[in-house]
N, CA and C atoms as an extended XYZ file, in Angstrom:
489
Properties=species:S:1:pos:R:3:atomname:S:1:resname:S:1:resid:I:1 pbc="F F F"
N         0.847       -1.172        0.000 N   UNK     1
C         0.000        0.000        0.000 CA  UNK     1
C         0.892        1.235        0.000 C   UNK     1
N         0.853        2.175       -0.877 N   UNK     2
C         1.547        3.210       -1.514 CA  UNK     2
C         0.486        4.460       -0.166 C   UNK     2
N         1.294        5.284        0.410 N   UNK     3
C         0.653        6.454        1.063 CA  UNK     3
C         0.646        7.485       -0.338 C   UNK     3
N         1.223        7.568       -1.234 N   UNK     4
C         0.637        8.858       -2.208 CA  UNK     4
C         0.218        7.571       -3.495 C   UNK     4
N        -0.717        8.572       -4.431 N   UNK     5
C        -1.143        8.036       -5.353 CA  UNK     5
C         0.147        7.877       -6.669 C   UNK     5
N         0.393        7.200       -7.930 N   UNK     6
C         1.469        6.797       -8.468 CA  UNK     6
C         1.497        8.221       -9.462 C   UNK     6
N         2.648        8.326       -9.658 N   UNK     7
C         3.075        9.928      -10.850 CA  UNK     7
C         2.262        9.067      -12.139 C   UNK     7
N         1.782       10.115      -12.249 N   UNK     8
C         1.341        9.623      -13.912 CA  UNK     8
C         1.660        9.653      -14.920 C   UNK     8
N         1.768        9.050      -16.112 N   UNK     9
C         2.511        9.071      -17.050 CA  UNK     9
C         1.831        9.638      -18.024 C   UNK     9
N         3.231       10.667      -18.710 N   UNK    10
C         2.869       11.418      -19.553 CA  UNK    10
C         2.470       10.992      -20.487 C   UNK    10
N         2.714        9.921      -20.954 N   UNK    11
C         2.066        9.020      -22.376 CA  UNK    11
C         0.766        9.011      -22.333 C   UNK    11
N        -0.278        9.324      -21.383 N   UNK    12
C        -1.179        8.908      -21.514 CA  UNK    12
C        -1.942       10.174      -21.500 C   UNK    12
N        -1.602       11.479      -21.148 N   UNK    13
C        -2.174       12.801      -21.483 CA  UNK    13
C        -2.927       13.658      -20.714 C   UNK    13
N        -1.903       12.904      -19.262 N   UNK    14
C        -2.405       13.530      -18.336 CA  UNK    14
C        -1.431       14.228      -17.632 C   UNK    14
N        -0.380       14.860      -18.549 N   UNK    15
C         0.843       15.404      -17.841 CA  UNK    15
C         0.666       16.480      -16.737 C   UNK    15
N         0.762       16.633      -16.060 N   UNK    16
C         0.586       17.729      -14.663 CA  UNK    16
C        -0.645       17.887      -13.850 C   UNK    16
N        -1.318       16.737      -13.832 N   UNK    17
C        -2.302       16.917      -13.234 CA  UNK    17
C        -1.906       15.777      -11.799 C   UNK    17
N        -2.459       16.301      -10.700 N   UNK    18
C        -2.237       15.065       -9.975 CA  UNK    18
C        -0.746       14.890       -9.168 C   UNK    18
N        -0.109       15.757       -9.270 N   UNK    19
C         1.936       15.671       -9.340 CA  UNK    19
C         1.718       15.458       -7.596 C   UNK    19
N         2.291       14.290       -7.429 N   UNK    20
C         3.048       13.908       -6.252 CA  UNK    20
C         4.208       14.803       -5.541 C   UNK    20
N         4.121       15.746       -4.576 N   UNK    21
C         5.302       16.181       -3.759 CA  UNK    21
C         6.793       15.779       -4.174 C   UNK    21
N         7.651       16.361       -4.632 N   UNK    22
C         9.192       15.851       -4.682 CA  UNK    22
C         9.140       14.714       -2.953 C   UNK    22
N         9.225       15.750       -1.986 N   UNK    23
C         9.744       14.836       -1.245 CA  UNK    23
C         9.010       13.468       -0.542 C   UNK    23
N         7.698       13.164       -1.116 N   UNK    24
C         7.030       11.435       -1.417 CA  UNK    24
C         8.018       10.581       -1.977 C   UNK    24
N         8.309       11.828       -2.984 N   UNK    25
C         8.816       10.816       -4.196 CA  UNK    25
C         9.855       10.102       -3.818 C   UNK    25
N        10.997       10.609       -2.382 N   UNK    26
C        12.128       10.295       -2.903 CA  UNK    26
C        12.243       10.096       -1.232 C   UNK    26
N        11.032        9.485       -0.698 N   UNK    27
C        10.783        8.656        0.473 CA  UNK    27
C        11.236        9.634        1.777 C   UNK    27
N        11.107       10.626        1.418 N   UNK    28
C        11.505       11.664        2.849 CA  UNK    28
C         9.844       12.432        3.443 C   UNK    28
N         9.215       11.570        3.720 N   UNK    29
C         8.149       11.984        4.343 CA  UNK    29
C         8.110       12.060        6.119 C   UNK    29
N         7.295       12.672        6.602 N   UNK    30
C         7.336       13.365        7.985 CA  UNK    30
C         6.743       12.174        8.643 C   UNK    30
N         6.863       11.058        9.094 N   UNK    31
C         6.303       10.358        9.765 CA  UNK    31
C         7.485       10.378       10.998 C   UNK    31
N         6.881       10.340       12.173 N   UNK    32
C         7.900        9.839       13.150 CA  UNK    32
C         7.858       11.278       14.011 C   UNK    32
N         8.046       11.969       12.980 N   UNK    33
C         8.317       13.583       13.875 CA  UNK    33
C         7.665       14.604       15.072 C   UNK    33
N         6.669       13.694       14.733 N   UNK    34
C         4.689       13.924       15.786 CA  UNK    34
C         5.686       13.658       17.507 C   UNK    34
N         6.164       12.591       17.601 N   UNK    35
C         6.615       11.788       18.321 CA  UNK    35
C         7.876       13.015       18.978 C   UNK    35
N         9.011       12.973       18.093 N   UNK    36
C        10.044       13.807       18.785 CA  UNK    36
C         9.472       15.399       18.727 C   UNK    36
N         8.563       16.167       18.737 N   UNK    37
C         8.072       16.743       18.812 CA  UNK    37
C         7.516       17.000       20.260 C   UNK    37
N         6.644       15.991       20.342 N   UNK    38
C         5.519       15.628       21.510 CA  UNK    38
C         6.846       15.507       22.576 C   UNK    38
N         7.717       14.921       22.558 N   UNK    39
C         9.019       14.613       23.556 CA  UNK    39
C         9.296       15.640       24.274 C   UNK    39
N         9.872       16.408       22.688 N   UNK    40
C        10.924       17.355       23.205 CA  UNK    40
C         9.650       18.625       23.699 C   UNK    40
N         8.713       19.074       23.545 N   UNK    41
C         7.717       20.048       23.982 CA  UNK    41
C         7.158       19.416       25.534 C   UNK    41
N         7.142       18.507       25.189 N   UNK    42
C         6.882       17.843       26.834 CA  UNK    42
C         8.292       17.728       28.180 C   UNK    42
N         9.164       17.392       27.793 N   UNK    43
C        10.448       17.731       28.667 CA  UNK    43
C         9.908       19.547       28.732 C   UNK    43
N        10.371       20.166       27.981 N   UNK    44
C        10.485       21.514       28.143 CA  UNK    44
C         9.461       22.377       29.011 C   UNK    44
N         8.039       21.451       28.934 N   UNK    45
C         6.924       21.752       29.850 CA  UNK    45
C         7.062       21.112       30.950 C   UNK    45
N         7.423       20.096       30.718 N   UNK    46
C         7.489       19.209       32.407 CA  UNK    46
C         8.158       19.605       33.229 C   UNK    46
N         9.678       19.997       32.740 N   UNK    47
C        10.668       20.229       33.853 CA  UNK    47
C        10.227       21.665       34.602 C   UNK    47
N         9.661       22.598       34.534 N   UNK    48
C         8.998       24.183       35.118 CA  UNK    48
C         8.268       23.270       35.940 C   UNK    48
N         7.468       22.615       35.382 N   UNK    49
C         5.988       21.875       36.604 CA  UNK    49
C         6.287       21.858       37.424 C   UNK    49
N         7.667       20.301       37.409 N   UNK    50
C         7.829       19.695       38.187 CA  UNK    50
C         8.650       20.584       39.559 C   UNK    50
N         9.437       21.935       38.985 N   UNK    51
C        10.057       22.509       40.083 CA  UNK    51
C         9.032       23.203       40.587 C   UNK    51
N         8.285       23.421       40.123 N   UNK    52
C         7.151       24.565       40.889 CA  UNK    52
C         6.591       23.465       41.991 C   UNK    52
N         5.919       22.711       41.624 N   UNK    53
C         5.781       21.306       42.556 CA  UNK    53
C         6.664       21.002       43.480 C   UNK    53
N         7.685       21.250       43.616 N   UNK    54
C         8.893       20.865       44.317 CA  UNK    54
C         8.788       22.024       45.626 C   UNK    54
N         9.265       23.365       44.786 N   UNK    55
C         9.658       24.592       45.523 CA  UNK    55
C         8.167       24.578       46.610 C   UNK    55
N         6.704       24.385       45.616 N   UNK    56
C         5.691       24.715       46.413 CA  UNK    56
C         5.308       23.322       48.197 C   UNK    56
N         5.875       22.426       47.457 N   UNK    57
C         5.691       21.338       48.654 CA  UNK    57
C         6.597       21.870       49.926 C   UNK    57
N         7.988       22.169       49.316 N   UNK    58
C         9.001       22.800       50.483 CA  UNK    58
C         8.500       23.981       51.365 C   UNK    58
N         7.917       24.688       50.675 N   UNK    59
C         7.271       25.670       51.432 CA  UNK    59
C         5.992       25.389       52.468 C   UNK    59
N         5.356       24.502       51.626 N   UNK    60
C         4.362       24.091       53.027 CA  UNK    60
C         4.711       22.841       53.768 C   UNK    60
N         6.143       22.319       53.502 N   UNK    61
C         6.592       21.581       54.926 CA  UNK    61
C         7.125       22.384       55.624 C   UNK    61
N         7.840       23.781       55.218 N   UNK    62
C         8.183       24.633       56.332 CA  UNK    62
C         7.327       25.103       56.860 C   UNK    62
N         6.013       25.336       56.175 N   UNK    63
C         4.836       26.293       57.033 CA  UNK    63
C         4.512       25.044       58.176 C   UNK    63
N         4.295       23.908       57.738 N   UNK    64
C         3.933       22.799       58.628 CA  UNK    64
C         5.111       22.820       60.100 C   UNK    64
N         6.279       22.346       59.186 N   UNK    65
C         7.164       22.700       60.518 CA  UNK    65
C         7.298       23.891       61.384 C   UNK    65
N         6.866       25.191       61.258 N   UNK    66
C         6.925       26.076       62.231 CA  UNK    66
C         5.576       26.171       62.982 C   UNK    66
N         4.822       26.022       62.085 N   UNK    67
C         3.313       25.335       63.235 CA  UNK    67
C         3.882       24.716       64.024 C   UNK    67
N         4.149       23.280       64.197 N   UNK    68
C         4.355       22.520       64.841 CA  UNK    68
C         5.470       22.509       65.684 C   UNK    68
N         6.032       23.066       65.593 N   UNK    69
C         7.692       24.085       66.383 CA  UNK    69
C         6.774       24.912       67.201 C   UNK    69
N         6.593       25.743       66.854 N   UNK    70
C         5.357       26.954       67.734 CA  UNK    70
C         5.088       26.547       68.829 C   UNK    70
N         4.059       25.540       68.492 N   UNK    71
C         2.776       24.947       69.388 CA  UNK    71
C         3.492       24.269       70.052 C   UNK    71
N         4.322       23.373       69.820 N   UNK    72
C         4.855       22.542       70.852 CA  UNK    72
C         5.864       23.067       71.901 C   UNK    72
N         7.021       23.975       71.417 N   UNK    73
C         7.772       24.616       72.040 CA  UNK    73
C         6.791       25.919       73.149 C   UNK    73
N         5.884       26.171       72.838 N   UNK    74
C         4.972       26.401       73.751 CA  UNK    74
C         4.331       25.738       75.104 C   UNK    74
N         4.203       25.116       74.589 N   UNK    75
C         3.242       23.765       75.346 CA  UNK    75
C         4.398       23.254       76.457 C   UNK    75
N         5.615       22.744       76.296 N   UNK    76
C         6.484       22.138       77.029 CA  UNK    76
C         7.058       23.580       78.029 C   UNK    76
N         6.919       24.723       77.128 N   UNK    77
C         7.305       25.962       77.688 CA  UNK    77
C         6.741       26.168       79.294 C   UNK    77
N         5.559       25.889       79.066 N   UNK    78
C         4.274       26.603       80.478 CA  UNK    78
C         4.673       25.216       81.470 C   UNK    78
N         4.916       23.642       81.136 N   UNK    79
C         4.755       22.800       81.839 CA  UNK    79
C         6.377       22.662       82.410 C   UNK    79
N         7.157       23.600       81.918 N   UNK    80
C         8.269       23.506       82.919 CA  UNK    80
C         8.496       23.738       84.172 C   UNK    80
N         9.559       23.257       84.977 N   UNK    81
C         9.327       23.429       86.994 CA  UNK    81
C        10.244       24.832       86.860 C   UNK    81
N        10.983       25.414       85.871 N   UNK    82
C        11.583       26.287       86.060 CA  UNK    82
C        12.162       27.396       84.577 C   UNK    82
N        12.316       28.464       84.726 N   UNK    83
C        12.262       29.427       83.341 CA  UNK    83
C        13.576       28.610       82.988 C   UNK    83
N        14.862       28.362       83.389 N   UNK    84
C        15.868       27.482       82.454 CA  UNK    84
C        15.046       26.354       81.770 C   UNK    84
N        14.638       25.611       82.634 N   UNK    85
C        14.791       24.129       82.178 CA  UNK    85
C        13.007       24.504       81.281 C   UNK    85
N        12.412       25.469       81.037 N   UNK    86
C        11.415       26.048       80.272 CA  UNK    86
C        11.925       26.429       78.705 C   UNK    86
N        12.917       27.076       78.843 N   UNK    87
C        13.718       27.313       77.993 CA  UNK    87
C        14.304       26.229       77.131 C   UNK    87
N        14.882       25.767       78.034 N   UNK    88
C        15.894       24.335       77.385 CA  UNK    88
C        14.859       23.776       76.255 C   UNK    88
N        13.701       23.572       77.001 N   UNK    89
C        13.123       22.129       76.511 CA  UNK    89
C        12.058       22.945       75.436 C   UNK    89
N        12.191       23.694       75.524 N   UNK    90
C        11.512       24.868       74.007 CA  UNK    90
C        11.951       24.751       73.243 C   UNK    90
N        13.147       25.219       73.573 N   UNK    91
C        14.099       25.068       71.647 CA  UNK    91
C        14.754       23.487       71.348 C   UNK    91
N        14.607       22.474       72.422 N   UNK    92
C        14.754       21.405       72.048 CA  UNK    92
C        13.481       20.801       70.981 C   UNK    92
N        12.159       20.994       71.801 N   UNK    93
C        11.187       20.865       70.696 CA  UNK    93
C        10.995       21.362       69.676 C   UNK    93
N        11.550       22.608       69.301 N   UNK    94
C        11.424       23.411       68.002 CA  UNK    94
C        12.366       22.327       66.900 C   UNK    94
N        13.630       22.142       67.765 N   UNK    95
C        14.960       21.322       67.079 CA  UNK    95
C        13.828       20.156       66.361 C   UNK    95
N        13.144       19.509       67.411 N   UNK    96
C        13.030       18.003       66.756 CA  UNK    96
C        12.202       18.405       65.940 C   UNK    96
N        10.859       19.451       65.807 N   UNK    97
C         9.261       19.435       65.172 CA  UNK    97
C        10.163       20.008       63.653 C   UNK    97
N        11.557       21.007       63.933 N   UNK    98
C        11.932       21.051       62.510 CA  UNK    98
C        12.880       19.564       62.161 C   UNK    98
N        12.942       19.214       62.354 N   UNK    99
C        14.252       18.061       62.326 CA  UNK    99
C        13.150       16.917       61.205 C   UNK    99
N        11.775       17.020       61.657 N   UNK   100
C        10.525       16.056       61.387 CA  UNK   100
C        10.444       16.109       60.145 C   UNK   100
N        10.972       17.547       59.796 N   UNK   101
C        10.386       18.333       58.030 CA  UNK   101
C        11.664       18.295       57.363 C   UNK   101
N        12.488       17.607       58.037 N   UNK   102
C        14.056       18.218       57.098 CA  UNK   102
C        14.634       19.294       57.187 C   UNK   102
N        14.082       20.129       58.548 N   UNK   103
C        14.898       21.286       58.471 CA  UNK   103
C        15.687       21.002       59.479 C   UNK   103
N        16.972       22.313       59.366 N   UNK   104
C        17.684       22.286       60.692 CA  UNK   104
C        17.565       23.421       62.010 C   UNK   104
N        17.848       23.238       62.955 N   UNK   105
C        17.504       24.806       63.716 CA  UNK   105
C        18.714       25.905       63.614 C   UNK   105
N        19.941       25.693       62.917 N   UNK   106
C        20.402       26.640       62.331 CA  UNK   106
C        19.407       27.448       60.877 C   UNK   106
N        18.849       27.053       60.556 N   UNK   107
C        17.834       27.640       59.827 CA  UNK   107
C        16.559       28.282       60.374 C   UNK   107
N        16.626       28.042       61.491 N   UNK   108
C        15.105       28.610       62.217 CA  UNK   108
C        15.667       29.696       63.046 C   UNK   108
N        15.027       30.880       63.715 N   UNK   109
C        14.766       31.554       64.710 CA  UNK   109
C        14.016       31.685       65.598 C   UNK   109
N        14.564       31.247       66.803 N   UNK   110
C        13.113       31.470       68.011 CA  UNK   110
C        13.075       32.267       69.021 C   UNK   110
N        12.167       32.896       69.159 N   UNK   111
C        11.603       33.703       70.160 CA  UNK   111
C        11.050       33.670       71.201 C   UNK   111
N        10.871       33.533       72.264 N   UNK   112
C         9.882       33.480       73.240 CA  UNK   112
C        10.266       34.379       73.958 C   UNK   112
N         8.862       34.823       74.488 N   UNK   113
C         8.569       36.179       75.152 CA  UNK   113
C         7.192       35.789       76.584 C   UNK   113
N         7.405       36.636       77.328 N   UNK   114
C         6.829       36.158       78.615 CA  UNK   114
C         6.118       37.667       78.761 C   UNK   114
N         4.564       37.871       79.143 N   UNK   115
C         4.001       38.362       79.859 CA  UNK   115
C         4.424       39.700       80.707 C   UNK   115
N         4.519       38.621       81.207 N   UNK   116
C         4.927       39.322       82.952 CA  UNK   116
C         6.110       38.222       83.301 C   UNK   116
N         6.420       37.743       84.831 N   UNK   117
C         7.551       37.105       85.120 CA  UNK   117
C         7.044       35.419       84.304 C   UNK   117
N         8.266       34.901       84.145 N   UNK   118
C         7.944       33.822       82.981 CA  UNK   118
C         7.631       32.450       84.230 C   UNK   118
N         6.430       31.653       83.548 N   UNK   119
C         5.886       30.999       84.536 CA  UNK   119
C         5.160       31.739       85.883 C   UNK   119
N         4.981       32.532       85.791 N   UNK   120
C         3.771       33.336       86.900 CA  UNK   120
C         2.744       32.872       86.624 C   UNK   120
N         1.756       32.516       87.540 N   UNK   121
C         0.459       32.128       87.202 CA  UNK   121
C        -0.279       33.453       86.863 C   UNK   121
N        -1.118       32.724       85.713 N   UNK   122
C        -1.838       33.794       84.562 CA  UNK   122
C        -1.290       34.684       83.982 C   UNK   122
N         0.160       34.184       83.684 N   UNK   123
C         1.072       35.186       82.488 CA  UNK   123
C         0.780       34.556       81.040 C   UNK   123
N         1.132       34.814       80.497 N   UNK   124
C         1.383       34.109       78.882 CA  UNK   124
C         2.927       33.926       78.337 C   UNK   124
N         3.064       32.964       77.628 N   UNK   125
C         3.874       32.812       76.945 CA  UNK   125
C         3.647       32.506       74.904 C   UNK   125
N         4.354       33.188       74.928 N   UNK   126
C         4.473       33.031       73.096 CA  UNK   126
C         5.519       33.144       72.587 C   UNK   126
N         5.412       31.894       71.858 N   UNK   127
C         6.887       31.509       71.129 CA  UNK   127
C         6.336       31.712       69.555 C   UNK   127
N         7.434       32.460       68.947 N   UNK   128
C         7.519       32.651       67.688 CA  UNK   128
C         9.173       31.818       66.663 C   UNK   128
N         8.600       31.451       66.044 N   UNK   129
C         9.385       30.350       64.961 CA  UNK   129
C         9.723       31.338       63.336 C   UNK   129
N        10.521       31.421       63.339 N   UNK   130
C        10.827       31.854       61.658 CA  UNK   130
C        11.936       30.789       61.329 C   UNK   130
N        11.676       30.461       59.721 N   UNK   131
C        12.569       29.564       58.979 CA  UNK   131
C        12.781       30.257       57.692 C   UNK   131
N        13.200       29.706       57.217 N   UNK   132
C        13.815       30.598       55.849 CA  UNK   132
C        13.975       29.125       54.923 C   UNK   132
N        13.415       28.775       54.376 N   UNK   133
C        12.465       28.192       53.309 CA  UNK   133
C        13.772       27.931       52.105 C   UNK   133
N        15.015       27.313       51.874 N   UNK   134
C        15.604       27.026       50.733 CA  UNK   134
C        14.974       26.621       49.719 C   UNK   134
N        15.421       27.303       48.695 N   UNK   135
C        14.805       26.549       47.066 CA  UNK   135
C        15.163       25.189       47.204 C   UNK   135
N        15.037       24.504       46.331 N   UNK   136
C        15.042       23.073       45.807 CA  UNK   136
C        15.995       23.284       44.928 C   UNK   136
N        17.379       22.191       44.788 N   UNK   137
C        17.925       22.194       43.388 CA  UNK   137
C        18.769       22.871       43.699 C   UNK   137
N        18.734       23.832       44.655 N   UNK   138
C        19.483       25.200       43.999 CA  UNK   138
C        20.812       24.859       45.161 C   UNK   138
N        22.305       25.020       44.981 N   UNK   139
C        23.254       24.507       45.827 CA  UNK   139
C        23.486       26.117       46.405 C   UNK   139
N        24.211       25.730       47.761 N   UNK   140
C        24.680       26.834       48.769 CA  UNK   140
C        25.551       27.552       48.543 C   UNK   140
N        25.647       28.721       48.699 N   UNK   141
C        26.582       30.057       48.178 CA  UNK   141
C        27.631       30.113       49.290 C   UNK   141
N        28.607       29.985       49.276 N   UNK   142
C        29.716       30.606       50.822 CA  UNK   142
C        28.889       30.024       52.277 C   UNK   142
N        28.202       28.614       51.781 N   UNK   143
C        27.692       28.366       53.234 CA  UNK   143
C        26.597       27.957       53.746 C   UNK   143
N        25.503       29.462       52.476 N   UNK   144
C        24.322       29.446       52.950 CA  UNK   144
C        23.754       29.026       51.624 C   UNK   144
N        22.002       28.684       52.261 N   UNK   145
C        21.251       28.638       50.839 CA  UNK   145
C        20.357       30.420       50.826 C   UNK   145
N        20.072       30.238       49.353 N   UNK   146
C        19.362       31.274       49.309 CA  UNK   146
C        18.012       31.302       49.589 C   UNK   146
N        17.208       31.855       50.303 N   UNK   147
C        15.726       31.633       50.752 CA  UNK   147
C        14.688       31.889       49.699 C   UNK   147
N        13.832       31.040       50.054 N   UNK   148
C        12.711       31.244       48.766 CA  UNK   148
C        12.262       32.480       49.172 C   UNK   148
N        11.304       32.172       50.393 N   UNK   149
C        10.488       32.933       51.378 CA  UNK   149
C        11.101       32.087       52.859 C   UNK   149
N        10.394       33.364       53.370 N   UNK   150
C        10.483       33.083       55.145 CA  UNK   150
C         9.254       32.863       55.720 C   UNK   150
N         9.315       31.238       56.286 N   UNK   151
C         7.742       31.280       57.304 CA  UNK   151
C         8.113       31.827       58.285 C   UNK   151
N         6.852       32.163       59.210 N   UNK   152
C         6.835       32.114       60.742 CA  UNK   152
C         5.618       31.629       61.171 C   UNK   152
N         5.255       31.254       62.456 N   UNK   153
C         4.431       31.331       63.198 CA  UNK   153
C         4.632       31.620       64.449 C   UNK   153
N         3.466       31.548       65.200 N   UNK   154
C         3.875       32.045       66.520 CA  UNK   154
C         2.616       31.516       67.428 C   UNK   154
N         2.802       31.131       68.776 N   UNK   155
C         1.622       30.126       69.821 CA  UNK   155
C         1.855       30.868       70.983 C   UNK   155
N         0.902       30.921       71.638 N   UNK   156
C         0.648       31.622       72.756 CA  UNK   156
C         0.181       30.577       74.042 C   UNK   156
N         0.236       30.746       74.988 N   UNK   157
C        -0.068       29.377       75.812 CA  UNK   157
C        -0.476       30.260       77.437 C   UNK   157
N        -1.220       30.165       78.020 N   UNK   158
C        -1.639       30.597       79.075 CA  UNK   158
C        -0.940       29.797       80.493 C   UNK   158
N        -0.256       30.376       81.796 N   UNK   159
C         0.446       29.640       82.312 CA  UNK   159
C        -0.832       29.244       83.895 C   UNK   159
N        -1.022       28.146       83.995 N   UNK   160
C        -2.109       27.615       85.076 CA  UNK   160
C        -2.108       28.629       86.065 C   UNK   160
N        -3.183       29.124       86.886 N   UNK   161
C        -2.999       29.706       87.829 CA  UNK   161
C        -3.118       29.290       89.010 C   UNK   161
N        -3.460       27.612       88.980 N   UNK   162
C        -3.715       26.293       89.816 CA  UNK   162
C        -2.961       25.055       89.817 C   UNK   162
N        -1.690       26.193       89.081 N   UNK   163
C        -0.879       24.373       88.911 CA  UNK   163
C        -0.092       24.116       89.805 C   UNK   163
């Protein structure tokens, strides 16, 4: 089965009617090309996706990890017997809740701030968390990475006035 119809012969008086493409003729037709086409337009679209996908997941495991840094480094904050060992065990929990997400706490900043005297009954405490969010892919300059964005959050915790 022939994909073009046959050149016709002039003997018969139908010279130029009908003329087959030069390049039919001489078997250089476009088949195949649909294919490396579809490839190469698809790499070139895929690979943007896939980093946006990437960069955007990193960012909400950091938002996840400073939630969860926050709240907890809070929480252990109020149930301490003393403002050191309150302390200690704050930024130890921040360490592990980022440690959970792949971050490190050289990448985080924490804050906590007290009320009135820290652990007084019916003071507050609130701990605030910032991280700084590295791209994906992207390697460290003199040390550091460069930040996408910076999360934070921040938890507040009420200290018993009956404990």
């Amino acid at each position: 089965m022939q994909p073009y119809p046959p050149e016709p012969n002039p003997s018969d008086g139908m010279a130029g009617r009908g003329r087959v493409p030069a390049h039919a003729r001489w078997g250089m037709d476009e088949r195949g090309s649909a294919v490396v086409e579809f490839v190469f337009l698809g790499v070139l679209l895929l690979v943007p996706v896939v980093y946006l996908v990437l960069t955007v997941g990193r960012l909400q495991g950091g938002s996840f990890a400073v939630v969860g840094a926050a709240d907890q480094a809070a929480k252990v904050f109020v149930d301490a017997p003393t403002p050191q060992d309150a302390d200690t065990r704050a930024r130890e929990a921040v360490r592990i809740a980022l440690a959970d997400f792949g971050f490190t706490e050289e990448q985080a900043d924490v804050d906590i701030a007290c009320s009135a005297e820290c652990l007084a009954p019916g003071s507050t405490v609130t701990v605030v968390v910032s991280l700084g969010v590295p791209l994906p892919l992207i390697p460290a300059v003199a040390g550091t990475h460069p930040a996408a964005v910076t999360v934070d959050a921040a938890a507040t915790q009420i200290i018993e006035r009956f404990g």
